[in-house]
Backbone as a chain_set.jsonl record, in Angstrom:
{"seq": "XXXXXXXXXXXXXXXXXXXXXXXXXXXXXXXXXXXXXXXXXXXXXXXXXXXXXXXXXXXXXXXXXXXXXXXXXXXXXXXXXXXXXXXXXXXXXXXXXXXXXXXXXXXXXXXXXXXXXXXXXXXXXXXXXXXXXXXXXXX", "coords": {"N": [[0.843, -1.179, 0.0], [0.924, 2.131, -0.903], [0.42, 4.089, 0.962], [1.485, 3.459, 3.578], [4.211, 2.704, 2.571], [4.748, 5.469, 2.092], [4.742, 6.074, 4.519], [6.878, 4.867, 5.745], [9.047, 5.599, 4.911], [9.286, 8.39, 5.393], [9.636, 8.489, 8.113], [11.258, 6.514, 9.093], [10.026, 4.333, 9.963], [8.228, 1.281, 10.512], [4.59, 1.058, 10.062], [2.111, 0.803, 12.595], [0.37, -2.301, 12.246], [-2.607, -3.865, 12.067], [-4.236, -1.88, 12.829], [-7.767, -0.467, 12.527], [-9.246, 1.848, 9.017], [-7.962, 5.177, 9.334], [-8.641, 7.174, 8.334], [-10.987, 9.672, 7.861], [-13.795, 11.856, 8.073], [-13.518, 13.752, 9.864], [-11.004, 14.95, 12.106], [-9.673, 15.308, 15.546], [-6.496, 17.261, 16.065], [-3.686, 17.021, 17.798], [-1.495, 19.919, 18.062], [0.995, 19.76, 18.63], [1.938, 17.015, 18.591], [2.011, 16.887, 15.796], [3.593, 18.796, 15.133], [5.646, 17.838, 15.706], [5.95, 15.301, 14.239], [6.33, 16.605, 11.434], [9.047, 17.979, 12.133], [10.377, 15.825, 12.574], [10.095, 14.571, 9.703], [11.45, 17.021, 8.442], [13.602, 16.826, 9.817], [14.857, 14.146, 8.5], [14.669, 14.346, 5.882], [17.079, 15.346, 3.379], [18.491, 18.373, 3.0], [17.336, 22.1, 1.786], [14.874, 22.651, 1.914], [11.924, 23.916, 2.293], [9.386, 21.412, 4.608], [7.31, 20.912, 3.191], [7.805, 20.314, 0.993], [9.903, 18.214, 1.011], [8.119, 16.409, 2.079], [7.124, 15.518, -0.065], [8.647, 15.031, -2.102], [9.965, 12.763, -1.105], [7.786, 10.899, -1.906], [6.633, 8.492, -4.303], [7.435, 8.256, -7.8], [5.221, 8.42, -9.59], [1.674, 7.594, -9.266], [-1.074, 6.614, -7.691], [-2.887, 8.26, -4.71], [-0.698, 8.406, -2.697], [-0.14, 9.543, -0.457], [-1.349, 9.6, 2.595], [-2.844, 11.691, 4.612], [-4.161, 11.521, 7.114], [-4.193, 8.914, 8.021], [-1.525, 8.855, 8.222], [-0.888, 10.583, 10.486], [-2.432, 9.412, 12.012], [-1.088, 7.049, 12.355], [1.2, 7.406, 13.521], [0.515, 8.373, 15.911], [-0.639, 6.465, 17.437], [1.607, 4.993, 17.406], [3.961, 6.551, 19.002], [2.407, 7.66, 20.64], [-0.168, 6.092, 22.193], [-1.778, 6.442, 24.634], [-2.717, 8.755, 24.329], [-4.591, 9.444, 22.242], [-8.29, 8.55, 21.018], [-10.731, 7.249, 19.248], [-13.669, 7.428, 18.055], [-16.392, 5.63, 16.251], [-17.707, 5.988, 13.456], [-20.561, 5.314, 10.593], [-19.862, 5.106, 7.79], [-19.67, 5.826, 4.353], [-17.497, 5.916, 1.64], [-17.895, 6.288, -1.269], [-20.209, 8.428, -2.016], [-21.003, 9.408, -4.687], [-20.925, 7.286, -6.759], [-23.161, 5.34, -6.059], [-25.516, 7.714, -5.427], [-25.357, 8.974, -7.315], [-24.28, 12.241, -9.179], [-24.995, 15.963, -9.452], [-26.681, 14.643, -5.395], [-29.762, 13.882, -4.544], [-32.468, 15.686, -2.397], [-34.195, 13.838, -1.127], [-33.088, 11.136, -1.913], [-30.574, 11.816, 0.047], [-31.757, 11.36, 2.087], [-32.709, 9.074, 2.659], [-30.532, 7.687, 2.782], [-29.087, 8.834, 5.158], [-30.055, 7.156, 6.647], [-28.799, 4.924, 7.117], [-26.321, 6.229, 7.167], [-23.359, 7.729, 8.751], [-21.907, 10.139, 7.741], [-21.306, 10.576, 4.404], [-19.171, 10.661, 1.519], [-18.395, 12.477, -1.83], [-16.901, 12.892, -3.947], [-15.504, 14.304, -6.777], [-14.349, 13.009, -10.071], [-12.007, 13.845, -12.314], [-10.56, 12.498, -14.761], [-9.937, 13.509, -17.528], [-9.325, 16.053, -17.521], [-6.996, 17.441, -16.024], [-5.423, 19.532, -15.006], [-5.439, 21.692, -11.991], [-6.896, 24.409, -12.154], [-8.497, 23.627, -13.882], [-10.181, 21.485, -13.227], [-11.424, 22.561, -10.693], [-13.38, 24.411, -12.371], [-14.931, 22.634, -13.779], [-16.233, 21.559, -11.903], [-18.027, 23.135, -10.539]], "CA": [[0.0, 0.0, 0.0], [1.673, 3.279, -0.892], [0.663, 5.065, 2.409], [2.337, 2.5, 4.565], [5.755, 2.671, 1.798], [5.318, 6.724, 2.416], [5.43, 6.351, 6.409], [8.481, 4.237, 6.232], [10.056, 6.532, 3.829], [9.051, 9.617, 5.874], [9.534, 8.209, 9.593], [11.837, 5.222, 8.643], [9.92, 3.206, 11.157], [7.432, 0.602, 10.137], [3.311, 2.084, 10.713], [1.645, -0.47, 13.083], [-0.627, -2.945, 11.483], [-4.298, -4.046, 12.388], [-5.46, -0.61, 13.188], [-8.52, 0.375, 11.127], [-8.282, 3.332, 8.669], [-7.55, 6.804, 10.524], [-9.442, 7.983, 6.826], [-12.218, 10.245, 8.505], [-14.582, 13.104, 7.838], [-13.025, 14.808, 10.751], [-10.352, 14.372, 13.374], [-8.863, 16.225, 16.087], [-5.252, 16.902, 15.393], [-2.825, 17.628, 19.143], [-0.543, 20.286, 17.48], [2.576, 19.14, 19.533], [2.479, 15.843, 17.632], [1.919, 17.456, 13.944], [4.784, 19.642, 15.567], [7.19, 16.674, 16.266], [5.859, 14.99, 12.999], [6.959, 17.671, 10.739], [10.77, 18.178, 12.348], [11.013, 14.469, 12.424], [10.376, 14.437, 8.281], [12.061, 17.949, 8.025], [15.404, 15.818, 10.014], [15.249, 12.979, 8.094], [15.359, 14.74, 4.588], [18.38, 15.956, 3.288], [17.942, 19.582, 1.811], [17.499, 23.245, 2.649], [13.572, 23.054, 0.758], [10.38, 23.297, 3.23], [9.19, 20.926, 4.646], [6.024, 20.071, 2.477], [8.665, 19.814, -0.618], [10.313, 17.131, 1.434], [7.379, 15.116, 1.566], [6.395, 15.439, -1.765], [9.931, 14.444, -2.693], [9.582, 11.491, -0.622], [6.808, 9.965, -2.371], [6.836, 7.529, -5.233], [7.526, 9.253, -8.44], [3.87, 7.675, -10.063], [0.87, 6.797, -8.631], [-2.723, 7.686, -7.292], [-2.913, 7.853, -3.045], [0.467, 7.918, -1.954], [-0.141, 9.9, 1.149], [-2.599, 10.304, 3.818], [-2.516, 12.462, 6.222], [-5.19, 10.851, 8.206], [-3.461, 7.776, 8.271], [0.021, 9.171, 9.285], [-0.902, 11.39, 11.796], [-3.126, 8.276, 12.853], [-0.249, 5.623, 12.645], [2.304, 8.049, 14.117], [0.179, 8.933, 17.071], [-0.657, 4.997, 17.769], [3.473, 4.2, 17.77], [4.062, 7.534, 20.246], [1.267, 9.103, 21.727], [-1.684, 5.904, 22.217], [-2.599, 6.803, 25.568], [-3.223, 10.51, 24.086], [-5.456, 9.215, 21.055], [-9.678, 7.759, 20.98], [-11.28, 6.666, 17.794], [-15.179, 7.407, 18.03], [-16.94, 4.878, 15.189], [-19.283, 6.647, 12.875], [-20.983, 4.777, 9.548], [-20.032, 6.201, 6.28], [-20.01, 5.543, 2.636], [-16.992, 6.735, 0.723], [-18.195, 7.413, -2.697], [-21.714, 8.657, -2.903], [-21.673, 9.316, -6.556], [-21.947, 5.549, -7.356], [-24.792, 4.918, -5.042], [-26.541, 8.312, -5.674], [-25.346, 10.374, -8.442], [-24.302, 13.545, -8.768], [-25.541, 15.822, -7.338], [-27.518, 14.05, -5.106], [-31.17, 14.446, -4.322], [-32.2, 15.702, -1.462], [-34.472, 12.439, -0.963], [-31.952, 10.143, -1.661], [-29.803, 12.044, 1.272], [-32.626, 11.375, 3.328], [-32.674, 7.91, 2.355], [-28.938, 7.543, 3.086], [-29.038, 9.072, 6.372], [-30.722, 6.355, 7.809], [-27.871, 4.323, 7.234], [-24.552, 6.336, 7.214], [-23.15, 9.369, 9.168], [-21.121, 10.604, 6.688], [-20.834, 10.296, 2.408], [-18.357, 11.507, 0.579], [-18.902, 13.253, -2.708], [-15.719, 13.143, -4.484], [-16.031, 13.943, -8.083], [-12.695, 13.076, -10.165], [-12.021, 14.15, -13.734], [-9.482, 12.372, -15.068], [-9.528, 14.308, -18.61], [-8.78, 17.418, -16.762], [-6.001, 17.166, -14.931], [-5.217, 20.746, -14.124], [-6.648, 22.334, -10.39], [-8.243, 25.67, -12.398], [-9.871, 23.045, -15.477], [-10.845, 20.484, -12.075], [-12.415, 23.782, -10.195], [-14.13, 24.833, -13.38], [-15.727, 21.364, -13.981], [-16.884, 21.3, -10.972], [-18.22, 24.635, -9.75]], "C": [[0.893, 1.249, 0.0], [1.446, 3.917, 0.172], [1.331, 4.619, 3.461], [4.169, 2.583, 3.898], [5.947, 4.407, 2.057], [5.895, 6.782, 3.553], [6.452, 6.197, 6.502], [9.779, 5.086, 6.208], [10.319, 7.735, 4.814], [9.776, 9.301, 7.643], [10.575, 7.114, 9.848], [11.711, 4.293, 10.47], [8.825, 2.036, 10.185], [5.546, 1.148, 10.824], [3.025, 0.935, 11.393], [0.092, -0.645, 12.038], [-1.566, -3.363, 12.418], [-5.419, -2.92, 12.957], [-6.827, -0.784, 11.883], [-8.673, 1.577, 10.562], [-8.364, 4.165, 9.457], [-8.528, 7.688, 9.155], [-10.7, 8.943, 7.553], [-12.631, 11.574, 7.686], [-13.947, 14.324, 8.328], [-12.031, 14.326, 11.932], [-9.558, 15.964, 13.903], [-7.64, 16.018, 15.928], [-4.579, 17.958, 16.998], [-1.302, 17.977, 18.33], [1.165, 20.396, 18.046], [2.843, 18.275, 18.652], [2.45, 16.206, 16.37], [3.119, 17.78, 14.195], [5.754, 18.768, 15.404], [6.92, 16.466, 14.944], [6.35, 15.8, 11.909], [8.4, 17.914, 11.104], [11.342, 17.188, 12.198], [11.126, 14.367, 10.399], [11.31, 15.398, 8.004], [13.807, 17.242, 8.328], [15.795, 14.891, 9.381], [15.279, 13.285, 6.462], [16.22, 15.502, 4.23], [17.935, 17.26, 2.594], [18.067, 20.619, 2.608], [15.448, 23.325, 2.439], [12.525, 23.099, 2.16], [10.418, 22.13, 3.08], [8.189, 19.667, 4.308], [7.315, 19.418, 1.254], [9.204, 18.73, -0.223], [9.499, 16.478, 1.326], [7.347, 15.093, 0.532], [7.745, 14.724, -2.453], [9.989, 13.065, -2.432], [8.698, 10.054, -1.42], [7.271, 9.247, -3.934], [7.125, 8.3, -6.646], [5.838, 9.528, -9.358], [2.939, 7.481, -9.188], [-0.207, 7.357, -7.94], [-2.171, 7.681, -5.429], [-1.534, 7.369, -2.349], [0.725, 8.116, -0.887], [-0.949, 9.898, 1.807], [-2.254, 10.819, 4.717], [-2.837, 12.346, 7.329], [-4.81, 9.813, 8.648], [-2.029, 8.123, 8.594], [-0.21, 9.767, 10.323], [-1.801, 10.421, 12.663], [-2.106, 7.144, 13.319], [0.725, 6.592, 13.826], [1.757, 8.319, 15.997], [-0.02, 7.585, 17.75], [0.692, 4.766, 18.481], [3.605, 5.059, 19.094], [3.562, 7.949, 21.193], [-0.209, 7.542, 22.281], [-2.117, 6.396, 23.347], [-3.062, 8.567, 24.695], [-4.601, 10.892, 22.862], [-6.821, 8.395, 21.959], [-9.694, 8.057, 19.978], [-13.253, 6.962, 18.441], [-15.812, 6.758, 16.503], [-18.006, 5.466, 14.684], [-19.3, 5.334, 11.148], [-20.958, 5.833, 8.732], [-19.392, 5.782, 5.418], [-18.911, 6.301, 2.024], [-17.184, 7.759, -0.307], [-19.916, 7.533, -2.594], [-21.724, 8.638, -3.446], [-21.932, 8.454, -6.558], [-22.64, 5.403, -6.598], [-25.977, 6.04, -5.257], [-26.419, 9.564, -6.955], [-24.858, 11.37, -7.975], [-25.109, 14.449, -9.415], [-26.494, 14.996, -7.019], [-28.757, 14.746, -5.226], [-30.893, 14.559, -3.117], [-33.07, 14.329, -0.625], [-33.672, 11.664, -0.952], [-30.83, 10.778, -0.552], [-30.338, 11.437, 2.41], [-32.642, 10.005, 3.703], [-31.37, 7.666, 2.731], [-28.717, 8.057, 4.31], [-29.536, 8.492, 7.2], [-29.473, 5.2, 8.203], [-26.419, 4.604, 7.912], [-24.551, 7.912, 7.999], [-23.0, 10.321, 8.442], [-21.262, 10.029, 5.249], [-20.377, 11.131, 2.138], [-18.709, 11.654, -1.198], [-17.584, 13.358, -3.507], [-16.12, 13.049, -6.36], [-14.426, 14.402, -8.796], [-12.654, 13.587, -11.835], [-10.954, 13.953, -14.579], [-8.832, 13.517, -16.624], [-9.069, 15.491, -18.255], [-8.271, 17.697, -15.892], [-5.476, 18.783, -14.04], [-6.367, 21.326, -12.739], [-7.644, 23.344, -11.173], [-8.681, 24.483, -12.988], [-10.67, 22.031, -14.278], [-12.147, 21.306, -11.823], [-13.579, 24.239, -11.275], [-15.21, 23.92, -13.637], [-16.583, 21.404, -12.829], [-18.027, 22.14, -10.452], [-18.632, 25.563, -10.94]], "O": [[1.633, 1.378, 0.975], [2.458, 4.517, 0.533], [1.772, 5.421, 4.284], [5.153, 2.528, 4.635], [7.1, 4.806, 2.22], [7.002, 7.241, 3.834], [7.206, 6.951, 7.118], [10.81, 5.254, 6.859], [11.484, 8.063, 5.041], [10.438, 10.204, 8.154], [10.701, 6.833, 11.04], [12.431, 3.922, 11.397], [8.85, 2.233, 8.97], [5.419, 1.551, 11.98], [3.578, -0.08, 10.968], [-0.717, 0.097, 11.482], [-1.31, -3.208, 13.612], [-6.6, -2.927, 13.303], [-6.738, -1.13, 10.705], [-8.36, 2.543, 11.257], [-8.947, 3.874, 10.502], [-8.976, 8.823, 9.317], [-11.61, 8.121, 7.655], [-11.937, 12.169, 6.861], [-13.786, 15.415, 7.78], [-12.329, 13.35, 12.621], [-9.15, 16.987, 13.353], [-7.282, 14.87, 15.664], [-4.856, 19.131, 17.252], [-0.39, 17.209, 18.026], [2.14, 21.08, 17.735], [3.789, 18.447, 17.883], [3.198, 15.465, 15.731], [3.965, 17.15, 13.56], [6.796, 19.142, 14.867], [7.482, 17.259, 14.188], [7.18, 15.064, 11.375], [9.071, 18.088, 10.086], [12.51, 17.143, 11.811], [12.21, 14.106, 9.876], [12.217, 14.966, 7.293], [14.774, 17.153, 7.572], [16.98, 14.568, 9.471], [15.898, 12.485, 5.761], [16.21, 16.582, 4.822], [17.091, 17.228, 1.698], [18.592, 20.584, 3.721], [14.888, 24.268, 2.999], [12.531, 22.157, 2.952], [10.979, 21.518, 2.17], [8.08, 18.485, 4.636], [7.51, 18.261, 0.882], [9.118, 17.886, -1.116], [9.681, 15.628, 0.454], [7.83, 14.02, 0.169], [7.624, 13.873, -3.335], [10.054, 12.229, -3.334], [8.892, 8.84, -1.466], [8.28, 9.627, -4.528], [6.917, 9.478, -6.355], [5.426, 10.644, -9.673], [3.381, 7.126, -8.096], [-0.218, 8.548, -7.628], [-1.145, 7.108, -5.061], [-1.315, 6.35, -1.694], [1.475, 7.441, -0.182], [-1.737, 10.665, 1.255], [-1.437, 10.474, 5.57], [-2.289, 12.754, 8.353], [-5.06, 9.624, 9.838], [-1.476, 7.388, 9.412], [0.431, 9.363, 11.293], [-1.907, 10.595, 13.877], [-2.212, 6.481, 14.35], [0.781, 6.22, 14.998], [2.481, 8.409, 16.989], [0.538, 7.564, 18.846], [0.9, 4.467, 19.657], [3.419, 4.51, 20.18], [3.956, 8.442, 22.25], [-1.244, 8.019, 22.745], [-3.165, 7.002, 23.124], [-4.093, 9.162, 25.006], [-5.257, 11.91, 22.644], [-6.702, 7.834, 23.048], [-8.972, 8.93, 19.498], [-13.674, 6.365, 19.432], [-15.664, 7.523, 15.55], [-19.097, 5.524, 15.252], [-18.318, 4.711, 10.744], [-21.543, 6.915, 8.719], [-18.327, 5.254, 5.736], [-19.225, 7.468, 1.79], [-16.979, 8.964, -0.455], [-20.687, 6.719, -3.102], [-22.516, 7.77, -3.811], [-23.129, 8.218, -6.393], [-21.887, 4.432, -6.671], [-27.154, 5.68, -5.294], [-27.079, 10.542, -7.307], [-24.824, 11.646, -6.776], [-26.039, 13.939, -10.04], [-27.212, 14.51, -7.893], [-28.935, 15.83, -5.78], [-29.917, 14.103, -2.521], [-32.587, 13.874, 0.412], [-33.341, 11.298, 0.176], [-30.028, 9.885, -0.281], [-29.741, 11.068, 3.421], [-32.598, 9.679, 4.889], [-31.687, 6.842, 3.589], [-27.711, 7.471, 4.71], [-29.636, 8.888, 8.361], [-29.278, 4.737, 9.326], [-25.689, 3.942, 8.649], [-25.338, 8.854, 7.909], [-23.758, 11.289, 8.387], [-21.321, 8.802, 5.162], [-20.769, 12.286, 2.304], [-19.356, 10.735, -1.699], [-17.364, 14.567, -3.58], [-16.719, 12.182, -6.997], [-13.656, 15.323, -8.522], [-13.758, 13.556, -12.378], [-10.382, 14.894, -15.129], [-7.74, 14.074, -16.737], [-8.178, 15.915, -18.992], [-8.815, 18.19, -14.904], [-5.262, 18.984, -12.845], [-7.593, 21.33, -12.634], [-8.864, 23.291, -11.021], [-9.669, 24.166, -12.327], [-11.864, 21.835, -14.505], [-13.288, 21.146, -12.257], [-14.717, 24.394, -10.832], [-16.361, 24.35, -13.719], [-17.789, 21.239, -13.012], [-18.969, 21.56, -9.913], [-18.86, 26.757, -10.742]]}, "num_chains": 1, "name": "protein.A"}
């Protein structure tokens, strides 16, 4: 899984396995550990560049989902911090589009809220790879 080959890369530890994803709607984030997380990648890449350019350098040169952020700052806080972390379990649906179209209705929300907390809405466009021609498509 490329987000597990970023951590290593980034943290050169191994992420712990059998969690379930850290992928969420919403999470609280204890800016001490982002804090550490960030000096620890900024120490472990060679360069003068920010520290985002380091990750980004980091990553694979190809490939869809190479990072999460939800999942590192989830694995990272597991290895260091668990007493400092909870997980609250909500029900939710990745992709709405395939299940309700886009846009939805507001019936079919209604209908879907009996089930799930959360749906995500992600709409991708591969022919239009640039952010303005994305934004434009979209909006």
């Amino acid at each position: 899984m490329p987000y597990r080959e970023s951590y290593q890369r980034l943290f050169r530890e191994e992420p712990p396995l059998g969690l379930k994803s850290f992928i969420a709607q919403h999470m609280m984030i204890k800016k001490a550990i982002a804090q550490e997380m960030l000096t620890k990648i900024d120490t472990h890449s060679p360069g003068k560049d920010p520290c985002a350019w380091k990750l980004m350098r980091s990553l694979r040169s190809k490939g869809l989902n190479l990072f999460g952020e939800y999942e590192t700052y989830g694995w990272y806080s597991s290895l260091h911090y668990p007493d400092q972390i909870s997980r609250i379990n909500f029900q939710w649906l990745r992709d709405g589009i395939s299940h309700l179209g886009y846009p939805p209705t507001s019936a079919k929300l209604v209908r879907l809220s009996a089930s799930f907390d959360y749906t995500s809405f992600v709409y991708y466009r591969a022919s239009c790879p640039s952010l303005f021609c994305r934004k434009k498509a979209i909006g």
